[in-house]
C-alpha positions as CSV (number, residue, x, y, z in Angstrom):
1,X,0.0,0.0,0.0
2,X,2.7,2.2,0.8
3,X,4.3,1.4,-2.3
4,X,1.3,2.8,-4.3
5,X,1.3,5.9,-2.4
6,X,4.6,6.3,-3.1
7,X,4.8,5.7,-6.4
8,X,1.3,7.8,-7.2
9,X,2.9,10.8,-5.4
10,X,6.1,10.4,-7.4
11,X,4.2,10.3,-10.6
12,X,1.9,13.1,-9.7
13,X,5.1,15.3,-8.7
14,X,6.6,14.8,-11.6
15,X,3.6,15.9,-13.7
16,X,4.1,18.9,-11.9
17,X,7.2,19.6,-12.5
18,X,7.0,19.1,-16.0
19,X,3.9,21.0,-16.6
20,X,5.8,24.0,-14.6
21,X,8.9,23.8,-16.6
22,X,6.7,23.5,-20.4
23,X,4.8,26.6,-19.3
24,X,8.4,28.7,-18.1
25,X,9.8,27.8,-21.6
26,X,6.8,28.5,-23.8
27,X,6.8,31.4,-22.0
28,X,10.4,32.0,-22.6
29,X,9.7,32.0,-25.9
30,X,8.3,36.0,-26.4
31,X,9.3,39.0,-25.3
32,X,8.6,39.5,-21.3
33,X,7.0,42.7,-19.5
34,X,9.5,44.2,-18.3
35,X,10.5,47.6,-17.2
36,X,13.7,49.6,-17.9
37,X,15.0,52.9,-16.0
38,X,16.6,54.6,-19.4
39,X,19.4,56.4,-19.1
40,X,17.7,60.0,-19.6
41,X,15.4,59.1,-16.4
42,X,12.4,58.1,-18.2
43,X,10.7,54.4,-17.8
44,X,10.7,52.1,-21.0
45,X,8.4,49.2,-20.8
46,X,8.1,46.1,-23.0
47,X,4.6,47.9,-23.9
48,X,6.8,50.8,-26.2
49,X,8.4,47.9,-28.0
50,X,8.1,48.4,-31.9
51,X,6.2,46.2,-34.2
52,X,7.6,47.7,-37.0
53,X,11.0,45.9,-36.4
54,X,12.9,43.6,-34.8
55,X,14.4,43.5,-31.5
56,X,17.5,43.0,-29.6
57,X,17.9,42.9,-26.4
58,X,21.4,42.8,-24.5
59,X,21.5,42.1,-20.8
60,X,25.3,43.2,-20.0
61,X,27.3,44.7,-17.4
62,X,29.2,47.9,-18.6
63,X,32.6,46.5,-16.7
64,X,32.0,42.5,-17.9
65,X,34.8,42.2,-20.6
66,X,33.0,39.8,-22.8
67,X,30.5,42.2,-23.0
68,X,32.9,45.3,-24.0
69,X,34.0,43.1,-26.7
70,X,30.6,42.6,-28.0
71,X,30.0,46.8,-28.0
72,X,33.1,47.0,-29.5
73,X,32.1,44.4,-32.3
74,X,28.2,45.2,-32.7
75,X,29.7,49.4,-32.8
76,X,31.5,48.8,-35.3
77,X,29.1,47.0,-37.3
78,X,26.4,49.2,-36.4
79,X,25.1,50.1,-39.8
80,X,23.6,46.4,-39.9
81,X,21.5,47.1,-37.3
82,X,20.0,50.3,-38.1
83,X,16.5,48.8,-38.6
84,X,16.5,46.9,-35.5
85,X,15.1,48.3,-31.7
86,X,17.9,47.5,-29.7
87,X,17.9,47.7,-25.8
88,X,20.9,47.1,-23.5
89,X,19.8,46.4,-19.8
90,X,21.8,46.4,-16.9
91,X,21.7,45.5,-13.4
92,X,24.3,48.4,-12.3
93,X,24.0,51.9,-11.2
94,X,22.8,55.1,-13.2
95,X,26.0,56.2,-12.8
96,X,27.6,52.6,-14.6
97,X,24.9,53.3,-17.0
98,X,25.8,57.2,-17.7
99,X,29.1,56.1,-18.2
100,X,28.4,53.3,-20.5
101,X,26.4,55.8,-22.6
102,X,29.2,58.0,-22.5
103,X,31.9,55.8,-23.6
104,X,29.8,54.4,-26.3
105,X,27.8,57.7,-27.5
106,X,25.1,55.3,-27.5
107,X,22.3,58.7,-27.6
108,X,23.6,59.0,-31.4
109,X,21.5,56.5,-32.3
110,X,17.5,56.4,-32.4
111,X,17.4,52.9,-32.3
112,X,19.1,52.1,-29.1
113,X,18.0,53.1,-25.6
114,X,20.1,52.1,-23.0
115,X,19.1,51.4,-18.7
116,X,18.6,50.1,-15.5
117,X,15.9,47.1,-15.5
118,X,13.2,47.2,-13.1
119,X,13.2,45.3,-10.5
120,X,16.9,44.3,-10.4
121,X,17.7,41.0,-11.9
122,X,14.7,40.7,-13.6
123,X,16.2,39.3,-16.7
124,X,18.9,37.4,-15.1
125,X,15.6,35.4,-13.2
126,X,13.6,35.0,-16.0
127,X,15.9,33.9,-18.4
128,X,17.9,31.6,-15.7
129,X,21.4,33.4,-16.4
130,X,24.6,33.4,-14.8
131,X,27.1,35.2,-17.0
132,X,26.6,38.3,-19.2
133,X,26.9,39.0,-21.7
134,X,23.0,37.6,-22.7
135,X,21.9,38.6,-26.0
136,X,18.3,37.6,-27.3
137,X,16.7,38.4,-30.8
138,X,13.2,38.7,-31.4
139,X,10.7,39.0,-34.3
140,X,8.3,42.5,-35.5
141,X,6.2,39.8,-33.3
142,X,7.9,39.7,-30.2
143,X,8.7,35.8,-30.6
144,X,11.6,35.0,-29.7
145,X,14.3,33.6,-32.6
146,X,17.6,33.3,-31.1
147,X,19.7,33.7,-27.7
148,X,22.9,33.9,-26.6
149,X,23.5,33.1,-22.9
150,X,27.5,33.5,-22.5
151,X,29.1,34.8,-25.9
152,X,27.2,36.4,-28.6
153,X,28.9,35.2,-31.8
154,X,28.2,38.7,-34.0
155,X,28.3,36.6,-37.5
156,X,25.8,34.3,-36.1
157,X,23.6,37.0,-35.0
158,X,23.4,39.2,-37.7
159,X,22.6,36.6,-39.9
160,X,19.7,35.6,-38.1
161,X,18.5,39.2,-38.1
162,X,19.0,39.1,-41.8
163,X,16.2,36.4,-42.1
164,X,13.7,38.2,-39.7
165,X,14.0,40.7,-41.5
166,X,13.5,39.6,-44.7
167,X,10.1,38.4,-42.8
């Protein structure tokens, strides 16, 4: 009898679990509601998002080498992303942020708004992440194509932003 109890209760946890985790990934798979102090003060939410184009966003920290290699190698291919919304969160300070903006003039471009996110980790929690640089790509729809949780290989991305857009 104890057996069957047992073994019920295992089976039932386990359809649990695995109802929990299908409903985190399908979830995963658009854009979340999120919020984002910018780096002018104002709040951005996942609500202003474009349809019109596709969109990247860039969890990073402005001190994280990996990630100042991939500003330094999206920056200098810029041009192939001018009709793409791009937004680069952080977890650091206004000040981190100010200067991040700073060193990478990022108010030149329309395209690319740059802040805080709201609450604190709230992309490192939803998307499960321990490292930065996290890079995720998204359709005019908000569905998810491709992400990067460690390194962003630039090649690799832009040529899946080629197809969206081609969409």
């Amino acid at each position: 009898m104890n057996k069957k109890i047992s073994l019920t209760l295992f089976v039932i946890t386990l359809l649990f679990v695995a109802t929990f985790i299908l409903s985190y990934s399908c979830s995963a798979q658009t854009l979340p509601a999120f919020k984002m102090k910018l780096s002018n003060g104002k709040i951005f939410s996942s609500a202003e998002v474009s349809h019109k184009k596709p969109l990247i966003i860039i969890y990073f920290a402005p001190d994280c080498e990996h990630c100042q290699v991939l500003m330094n190698g999206l920056f200098k291919r810029i041009n192939e992303f001018k009709n793409t919304e791009i937004l680069m969160a952080t977890f650091e300070s206004d000040a981190a942020v100010a200067g991040f903006v700073k060193q990478y003039q990022t108010s030149k471009y329309a395209n690319i708004k740059v802040g805080t996110e709201i609450p604190v980790f709230f992309f490192r929690m939803y998307y499960q992440l321990q490292h930065t640089p996290f890079t995720a790509l998204f359709d005019k729809n908000q569905k998810l194509i491709v992400s990067y949780k460690d390194y962003t290989p630039l090649e690799d991305l832009i040529k899946h932003l080629k197809i969206v857009e081609k969409k």
